[in-house]
C-alpha positions in Angstrom: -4.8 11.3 13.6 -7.1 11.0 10.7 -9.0 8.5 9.3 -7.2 6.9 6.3 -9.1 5.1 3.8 -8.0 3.3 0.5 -9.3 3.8 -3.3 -8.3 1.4 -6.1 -8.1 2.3 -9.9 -7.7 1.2 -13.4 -5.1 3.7 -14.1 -2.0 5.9 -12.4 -3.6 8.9 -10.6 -1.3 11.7 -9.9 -3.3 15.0 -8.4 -5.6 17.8 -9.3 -6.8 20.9 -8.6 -9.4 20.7 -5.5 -9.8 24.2 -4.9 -8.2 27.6 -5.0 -5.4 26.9 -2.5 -5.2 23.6 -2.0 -4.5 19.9 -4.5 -5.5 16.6 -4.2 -2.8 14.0 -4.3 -2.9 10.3 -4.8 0.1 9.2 -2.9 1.1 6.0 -1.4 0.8 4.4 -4.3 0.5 0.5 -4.2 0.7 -1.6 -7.3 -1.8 -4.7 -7.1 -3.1 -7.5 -8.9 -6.8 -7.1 -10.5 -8.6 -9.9 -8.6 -10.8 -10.7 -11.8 -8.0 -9.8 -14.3 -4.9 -12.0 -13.0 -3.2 -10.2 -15.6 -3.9 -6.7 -15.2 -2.6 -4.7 -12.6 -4.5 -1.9 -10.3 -3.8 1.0 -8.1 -4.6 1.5 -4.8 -4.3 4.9 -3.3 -4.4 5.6 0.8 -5.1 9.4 2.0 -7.2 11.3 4.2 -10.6 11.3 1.4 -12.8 8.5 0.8 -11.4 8.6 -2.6 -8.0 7.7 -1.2 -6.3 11.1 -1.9 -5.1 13.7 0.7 -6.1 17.6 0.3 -3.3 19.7 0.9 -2.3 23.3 0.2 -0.8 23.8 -3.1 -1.6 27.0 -4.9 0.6 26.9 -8.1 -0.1 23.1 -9.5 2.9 24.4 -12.7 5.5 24.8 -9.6 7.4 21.6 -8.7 8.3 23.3 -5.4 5.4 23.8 -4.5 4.1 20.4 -5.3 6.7 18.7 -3.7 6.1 20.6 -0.9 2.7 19.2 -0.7 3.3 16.1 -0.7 6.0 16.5 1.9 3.1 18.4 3.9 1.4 14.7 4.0 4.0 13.1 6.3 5.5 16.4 8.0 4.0 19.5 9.7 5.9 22.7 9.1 6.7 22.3 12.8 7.8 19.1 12.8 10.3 19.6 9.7 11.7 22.9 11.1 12.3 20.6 14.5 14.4 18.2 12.2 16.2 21.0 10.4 16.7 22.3 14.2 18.0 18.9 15.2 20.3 19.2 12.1 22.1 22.6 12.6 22.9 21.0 16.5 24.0 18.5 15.0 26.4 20.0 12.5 27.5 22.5 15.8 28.4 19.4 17.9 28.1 15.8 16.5 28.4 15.2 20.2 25.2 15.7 21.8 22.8 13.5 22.9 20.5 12.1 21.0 22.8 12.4 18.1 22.7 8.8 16.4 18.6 9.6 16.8 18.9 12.8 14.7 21.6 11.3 12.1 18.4 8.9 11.5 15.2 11.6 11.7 17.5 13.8 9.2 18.6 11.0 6.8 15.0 9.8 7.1 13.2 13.4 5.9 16.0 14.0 3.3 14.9 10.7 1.5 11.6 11.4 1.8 11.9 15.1 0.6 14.2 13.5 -2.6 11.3 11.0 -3.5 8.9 14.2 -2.8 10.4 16.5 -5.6 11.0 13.2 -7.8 7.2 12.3 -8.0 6.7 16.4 -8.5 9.0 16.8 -11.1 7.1 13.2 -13.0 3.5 14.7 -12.2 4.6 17.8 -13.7 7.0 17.2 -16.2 
């Protein structure tokens, strides 16, 4: 796994361009209080880049899809969201197998995520 670090700003960061096939995104978001400014708040960002963002492949930065699917990309390989899907269809076959409670959960789990994922999209964008 990589290395995470943490970044904390002024102001909301959202992404940007980083180069020709891939974004920067400042997820993770946590809301804290300014340690010299009791009344100001900050934002602290945790990703994969010193600067607390995470590069990942996003070609189109108008395309909420594609966006979302970005920042899905930061918690789920390809692989491991066609295993869920996989899990899924079994599921739907034969709500009988084993491991089924497990999958109801994995399923339920990535669906929320993937929800909140074209949410932020559609606000970054929009």
């Amino acid at each position: 796994m990589k290395e995470l670090f943490s970044a904390t700003y002024r102001e909301r960061r959202t992404y940007m361009k980083y180069d020709s096939e891939n974004i920067i995104v400042y997820a993770n978001e946590r809301v804290v209080q300014d340690p010299e400014d009791e009344t100001q708040s900050l934002y602290e960002y945790t990703g994969t880049e010193r600067d607390g963002g995470t590069v990942v492949k996003a070609i189109d930065t108008t395309d909420v899809g594609e966006v979302a699917n970005a920042l899905i990309r930061i918690r789920y390989t390809e692989s491991n969201e066609n295993a869920i899907h996989r899990h899924h269809m079994l599921l739907l076959a034969d709500p009988t197998i084993p491991k089924a409670d497990e999958y109801t959960e994995e399923w339920n789990e990535y669906n929320a995520y993937a929800v909140q994922c074209v949410e932020t999209a559609k606000q970054w964008i929009e």
